[in-house]
N, C-alpha and C positions, 0 to 999 in steps of 0.2 A: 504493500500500500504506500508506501514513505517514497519507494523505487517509481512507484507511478505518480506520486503529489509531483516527486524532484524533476520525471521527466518533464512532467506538463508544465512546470516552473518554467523552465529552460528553453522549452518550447518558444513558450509564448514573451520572455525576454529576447527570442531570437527572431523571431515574427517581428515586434515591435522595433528589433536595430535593423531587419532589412528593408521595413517599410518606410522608416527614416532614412536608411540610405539609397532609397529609392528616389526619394526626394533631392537625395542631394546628389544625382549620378555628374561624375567626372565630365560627361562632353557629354550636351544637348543641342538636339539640330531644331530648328523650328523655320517657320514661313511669318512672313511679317509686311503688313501695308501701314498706310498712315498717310496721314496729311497734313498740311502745314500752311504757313504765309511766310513769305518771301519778302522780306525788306531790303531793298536796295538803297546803299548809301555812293551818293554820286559826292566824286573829288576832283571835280572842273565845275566853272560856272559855264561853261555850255550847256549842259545840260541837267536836269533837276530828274526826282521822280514824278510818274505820273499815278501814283495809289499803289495799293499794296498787290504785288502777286500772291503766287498760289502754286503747293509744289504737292503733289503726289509722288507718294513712294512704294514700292512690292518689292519683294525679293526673299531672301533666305536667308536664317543668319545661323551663327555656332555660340555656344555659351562652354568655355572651357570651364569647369568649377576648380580651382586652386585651392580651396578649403570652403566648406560650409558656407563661409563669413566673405566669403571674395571670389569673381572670375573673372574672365577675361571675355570680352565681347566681340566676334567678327563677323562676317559675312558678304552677301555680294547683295547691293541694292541697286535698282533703275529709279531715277530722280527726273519725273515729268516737273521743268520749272516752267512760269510764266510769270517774266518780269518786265514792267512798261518806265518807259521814259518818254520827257518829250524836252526839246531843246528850253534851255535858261533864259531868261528875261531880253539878255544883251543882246544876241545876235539870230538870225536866220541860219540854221544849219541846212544843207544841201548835199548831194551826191548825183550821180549818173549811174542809169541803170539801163541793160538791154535784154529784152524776154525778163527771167526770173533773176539773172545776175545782176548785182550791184557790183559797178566795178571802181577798181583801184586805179592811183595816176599812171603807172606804171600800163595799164589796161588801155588804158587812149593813148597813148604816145604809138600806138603802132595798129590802133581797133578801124577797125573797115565796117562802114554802115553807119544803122544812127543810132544815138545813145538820145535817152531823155531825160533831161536835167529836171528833181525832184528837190520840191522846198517841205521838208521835212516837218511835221506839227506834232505827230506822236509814234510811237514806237513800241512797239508789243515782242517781246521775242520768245520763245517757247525748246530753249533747250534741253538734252536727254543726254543724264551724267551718269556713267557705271559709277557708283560709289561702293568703298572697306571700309565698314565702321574699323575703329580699333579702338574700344572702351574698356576701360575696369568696371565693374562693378560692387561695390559693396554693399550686403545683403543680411538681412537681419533672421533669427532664428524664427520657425514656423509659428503662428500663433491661430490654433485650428489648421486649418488651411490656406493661410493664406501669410505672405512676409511682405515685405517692405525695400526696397533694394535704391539706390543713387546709382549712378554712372558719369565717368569724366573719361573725357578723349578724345582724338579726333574724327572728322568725318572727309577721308581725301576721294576725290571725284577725278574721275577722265571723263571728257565731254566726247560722246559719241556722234551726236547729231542735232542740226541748230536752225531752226525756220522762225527768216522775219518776216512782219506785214508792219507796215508802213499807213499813217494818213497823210497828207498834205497837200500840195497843188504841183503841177510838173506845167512844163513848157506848153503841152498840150492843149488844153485846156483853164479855163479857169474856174470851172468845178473843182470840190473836192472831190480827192480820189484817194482809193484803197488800193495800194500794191501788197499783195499775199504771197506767203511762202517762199519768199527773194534768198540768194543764195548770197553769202559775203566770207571769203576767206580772210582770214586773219583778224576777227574781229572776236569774240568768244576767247579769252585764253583756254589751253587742253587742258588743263589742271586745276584745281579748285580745293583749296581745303580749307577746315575751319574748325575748331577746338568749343567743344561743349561740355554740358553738364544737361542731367538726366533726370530723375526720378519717377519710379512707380509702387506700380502692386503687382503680384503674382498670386495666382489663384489654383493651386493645385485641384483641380473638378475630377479626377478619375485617375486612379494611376499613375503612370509616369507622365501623365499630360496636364499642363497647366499654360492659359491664360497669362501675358506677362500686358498692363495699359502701362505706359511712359508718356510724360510729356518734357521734352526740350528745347535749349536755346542754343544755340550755335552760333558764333563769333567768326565771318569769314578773315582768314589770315593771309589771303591770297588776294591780288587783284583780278575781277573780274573779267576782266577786256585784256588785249593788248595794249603792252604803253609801247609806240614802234616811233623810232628817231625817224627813220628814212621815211619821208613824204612820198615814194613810188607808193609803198606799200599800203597806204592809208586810201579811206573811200569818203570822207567828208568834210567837208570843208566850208568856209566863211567866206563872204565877199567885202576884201578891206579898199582902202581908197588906190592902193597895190596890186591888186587883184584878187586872186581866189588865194586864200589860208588855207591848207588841209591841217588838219588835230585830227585826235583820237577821245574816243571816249574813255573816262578814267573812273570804277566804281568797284566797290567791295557788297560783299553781300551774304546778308544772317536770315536765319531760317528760326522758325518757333515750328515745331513740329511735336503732334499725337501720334505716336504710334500703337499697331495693336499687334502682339507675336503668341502663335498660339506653337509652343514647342514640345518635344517628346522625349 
């Protein structure tokens, strides 16, 4: 009798540590969407914001657990942004455009056919960033089902693919008009990163699967644009008492984002 109390003792202490270390397994894979607003901060007075975007996020991520108390966060995410500008008080910004390309100086110095000169009023642009999170997280012990977790780290991006539309007026006419989906090389820098902080909840609902809600701020550390010296390379430009000025646009850019990861 004493042989069967001490088994079922053992038992049932050994039930209760693998079901806490179920909870706590070494490396979790999950899927994760979310969404956010996009604040761009512009540094030129050419140009200002024009309201907040708006960025969707999917992908998969990894939870390495380092102890109980702490892991390490990775994964691969697709970042739909939508961020708008429209030129600064001082001047009329412009470029030249033919079909969907906007082109660069370097583009006319040798372009056959017609280009049409675009006066510029607002700007939409809608790029698609692979993003690696690589967070810590620290994580508090279960309380029922569910804990409490922070996160700090970065979030670096490669910009895969980038469609602007345009309002303003063109040589053409003197309506306003909509150019969509316009192609422009070297305007987007490839890279993009920006150091955050995290916080949520995880909700362990069945097993080894749990429910993780976070909401974050992210601080871009990167410039958003190219800053490019050489005027070939540049597509817009100012009309001074000199002639045409070509600039670049100069902006950084922070994210508030909810996320939801339901992992296994």
């Amino acid at each position: 009798m004493k042989l069967l109390l001490y088994s079922l003792f053992v038992f049932g202490i050994s039930s209760q540590t693998l079901a806490q270390d179920e909870k706590h397994k070494d490396i979790k894979f999950g899927i994760v969407t979310g969404s956010g607003l996009c604040f761009v901060l512009p540094e030129t007075n050419y140009f200002t914001s024009n309201g907040v975007g708006n960025d969707l996020t999917v992908g998969a991520n990894l939870n390495f657990g380092i102890n109980p108390a702490l892991a390490f966060c990775t994964g691969v995410e697709f970042d739909f942004n939508t961020i708008k500008f429209r030129p600064g008080s001082t001047d009329h910004v412009y470029y030249r455009y033919n079909d969907k390309s906007i082109l660069q100086l370097n583009d006319l110095i040798d372009f056959v056919g017609n280009s049409t000169k675009f006066d510029l009023i607002s700007r939409t642009q809608k790029p698609v960033y692979l993003t690696i999170p690589m967070m810590l997280m620290g994580r508090t012990n279960y309380f029922g089902s569910l804990r409490y977790f922070g996160k700090f780290g970065l979030r670096n991006s490669i910009l895969l693919k980038n469609k602007t539309s345009d309002e303003g007026f063109n040589n053409l006419t003197t309506d306003l008009t909509t150019v969509e989906n316009m192609k422009s090389s070297r305007d987007l820098f490839l890279f993009k990163s920006s150091v955050g902080i995290a916080g949520g909840t995880e909700w362990n609902f069945a097993g080894n699967t749990s429910l993780m809600f976070e909401l974050g701020y992210y601080y871009g550390l990167t410039p958003l644009y190219w800053s490019i010296k050489n005027d070939d390379y540049k597509s817009l430009f100012i009309q001074t008492t000199n002639g045409e000025r070509y600039i670049s646009n100069q902006a950084k850019h922070n994210q508030l984002m909810l996320k939801l990861s339901l992992i296994f």
